[in-house]
C-alpha positions as a printed NumPy array, in Angstrom:
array([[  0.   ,   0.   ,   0.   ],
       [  1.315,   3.881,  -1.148],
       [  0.405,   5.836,   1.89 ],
       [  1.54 ,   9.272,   2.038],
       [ -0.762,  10.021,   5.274],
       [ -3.499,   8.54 ,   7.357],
       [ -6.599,   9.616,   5.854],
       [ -9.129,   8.313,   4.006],
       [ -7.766,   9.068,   0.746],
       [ -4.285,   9.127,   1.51 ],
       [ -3.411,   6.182,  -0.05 ],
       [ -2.801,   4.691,  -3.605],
       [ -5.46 ,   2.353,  -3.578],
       [ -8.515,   4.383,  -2.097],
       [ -7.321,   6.601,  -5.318],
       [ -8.237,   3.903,  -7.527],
       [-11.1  ,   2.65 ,  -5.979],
       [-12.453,   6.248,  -6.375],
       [-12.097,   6.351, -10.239],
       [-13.972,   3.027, -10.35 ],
       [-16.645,   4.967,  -8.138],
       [-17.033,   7.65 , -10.907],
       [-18.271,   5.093, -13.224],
       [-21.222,   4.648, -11.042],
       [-24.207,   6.89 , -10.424],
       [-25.875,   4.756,  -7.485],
       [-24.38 ,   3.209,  -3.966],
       [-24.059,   0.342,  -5.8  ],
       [-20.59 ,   0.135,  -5.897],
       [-20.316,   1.401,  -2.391],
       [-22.627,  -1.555,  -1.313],
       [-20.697,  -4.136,  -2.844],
       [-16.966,  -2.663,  -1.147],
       [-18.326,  -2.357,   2.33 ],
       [-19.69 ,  -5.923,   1.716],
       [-16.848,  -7.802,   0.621],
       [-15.663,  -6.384,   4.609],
       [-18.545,  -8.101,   5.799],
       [-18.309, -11.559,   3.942],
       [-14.479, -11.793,   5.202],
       [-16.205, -12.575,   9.027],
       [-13.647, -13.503,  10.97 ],
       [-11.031, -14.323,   8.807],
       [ -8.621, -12.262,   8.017],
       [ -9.315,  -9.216,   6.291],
       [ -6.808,  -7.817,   3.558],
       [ -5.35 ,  -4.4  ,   3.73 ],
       [ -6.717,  -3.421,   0.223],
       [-10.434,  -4.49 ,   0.798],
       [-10.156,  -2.382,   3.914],
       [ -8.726,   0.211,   2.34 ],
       [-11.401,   0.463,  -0.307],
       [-13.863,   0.049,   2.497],
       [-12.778,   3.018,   4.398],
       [-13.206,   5.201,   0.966],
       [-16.448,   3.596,   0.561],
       [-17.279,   4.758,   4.055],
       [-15.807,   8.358,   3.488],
       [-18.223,   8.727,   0.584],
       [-20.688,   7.91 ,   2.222],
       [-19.865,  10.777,   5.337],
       [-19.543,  12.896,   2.594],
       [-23.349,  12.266,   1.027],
       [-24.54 ,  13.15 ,   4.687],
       [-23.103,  16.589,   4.416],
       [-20.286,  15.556,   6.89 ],
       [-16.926,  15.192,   4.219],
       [-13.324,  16.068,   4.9  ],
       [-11.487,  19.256,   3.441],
       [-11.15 ,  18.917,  -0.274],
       [ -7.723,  18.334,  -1.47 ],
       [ -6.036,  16.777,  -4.818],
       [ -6.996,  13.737,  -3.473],
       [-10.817,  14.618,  -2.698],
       [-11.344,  16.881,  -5.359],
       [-12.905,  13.552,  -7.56 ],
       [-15.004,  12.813,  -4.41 ],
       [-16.324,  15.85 ,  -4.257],
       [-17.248,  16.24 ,  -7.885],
       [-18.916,  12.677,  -7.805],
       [-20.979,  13.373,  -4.354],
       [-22.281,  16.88 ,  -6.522],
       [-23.383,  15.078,  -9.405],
       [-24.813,  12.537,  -6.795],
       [-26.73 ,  13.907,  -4.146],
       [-28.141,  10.762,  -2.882],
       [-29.456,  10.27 ,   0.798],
       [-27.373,   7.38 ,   1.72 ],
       [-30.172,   4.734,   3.497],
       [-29.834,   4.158,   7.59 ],
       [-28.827,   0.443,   7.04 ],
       [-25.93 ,   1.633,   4.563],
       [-24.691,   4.158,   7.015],
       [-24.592,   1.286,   9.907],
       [-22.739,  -1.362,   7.593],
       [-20.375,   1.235,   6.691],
       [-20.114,   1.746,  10.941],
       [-19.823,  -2.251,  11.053],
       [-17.37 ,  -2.204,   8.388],
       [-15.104,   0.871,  10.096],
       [-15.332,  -1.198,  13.8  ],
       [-14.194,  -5.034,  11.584],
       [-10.975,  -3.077,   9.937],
       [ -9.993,  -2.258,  13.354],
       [-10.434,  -5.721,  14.69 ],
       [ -8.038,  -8.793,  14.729],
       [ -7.5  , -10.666,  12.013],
       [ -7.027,  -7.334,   9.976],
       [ -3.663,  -6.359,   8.021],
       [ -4.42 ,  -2.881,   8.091],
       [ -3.979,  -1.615,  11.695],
       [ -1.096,  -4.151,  11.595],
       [  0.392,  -1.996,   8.799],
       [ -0.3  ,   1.411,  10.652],
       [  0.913,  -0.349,  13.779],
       [ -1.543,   1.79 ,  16.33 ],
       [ -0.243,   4.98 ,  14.217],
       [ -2.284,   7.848,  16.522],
       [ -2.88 ,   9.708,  13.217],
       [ -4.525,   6.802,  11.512],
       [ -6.924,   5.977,  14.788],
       [ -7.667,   8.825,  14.912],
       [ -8.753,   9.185,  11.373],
       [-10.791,   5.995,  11.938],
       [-12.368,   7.773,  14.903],
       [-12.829,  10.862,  12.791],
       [-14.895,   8.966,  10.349],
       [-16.853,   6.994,  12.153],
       [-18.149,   9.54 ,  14.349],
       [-18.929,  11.484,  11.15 ],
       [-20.888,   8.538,  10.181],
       [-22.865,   8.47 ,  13.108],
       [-25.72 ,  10.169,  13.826]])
């Protein structure tokens, strides 16, 4: 994984994920990524499906009015959550919650990778709070 920093989209493969989002015009694609989380149960869950997850998730803040500064990295985001002003439904919002709490569980490669990095907890913290009502 390219990080460069802890956030959301701070990484090379959230930046991909997000140009496969701008292909969609539904949560479609957002459904399926915070799913493939989900279907992992208690086996050990990939870096790169979490990774796309936690996009997935931001997305989904941002749709609720709740997003993170735009940056280089954001600005695609943004554009996509304009031409998509969709009202993300209360179960989506509380897999994507699910989803954010599984990432930060054992067996997960991803916190072992940011190995309890305070900037990346608290990003996680950050957006799932934003994702809460």
């Amino acid at each position: 994984m390219g990080a460069w920093d802890a956030t959301s989209f701070g990484n090379d493969t959230a930046n991909d994920w997000a140009y496969d989002l701008e292909e969609c015009a539904d949560l479609s694609y957002i459904q399926t990524t915070l799913q493939q989380v989900l279907d992992t149960g208690d086996e050990y869950l990939d870096a790169d499906i979490a990774t796309e997850a936690i996009a997935a998730a931001e997305v989904l803040a941002w749709l609720r009015g709740r997003p993170t500064p735009v940056d280089a990295y954001t600005e695609k985001i943004a554009a996509w959550v304009s031409a998509h002003p969709i009202d993300p439904p209360k179960e989506l919002i509380q897999r994507a919650i699910s989803v954010i709490d599984r990432i930060q569980q054992e067996p997960s490669e991803l916190p072992e990778l940011w190995e309890d990095d305070p900037d990346w907890i608290a990003s996680m913290t950050d957006l799932r709070s934003r994702l809460t009502d």
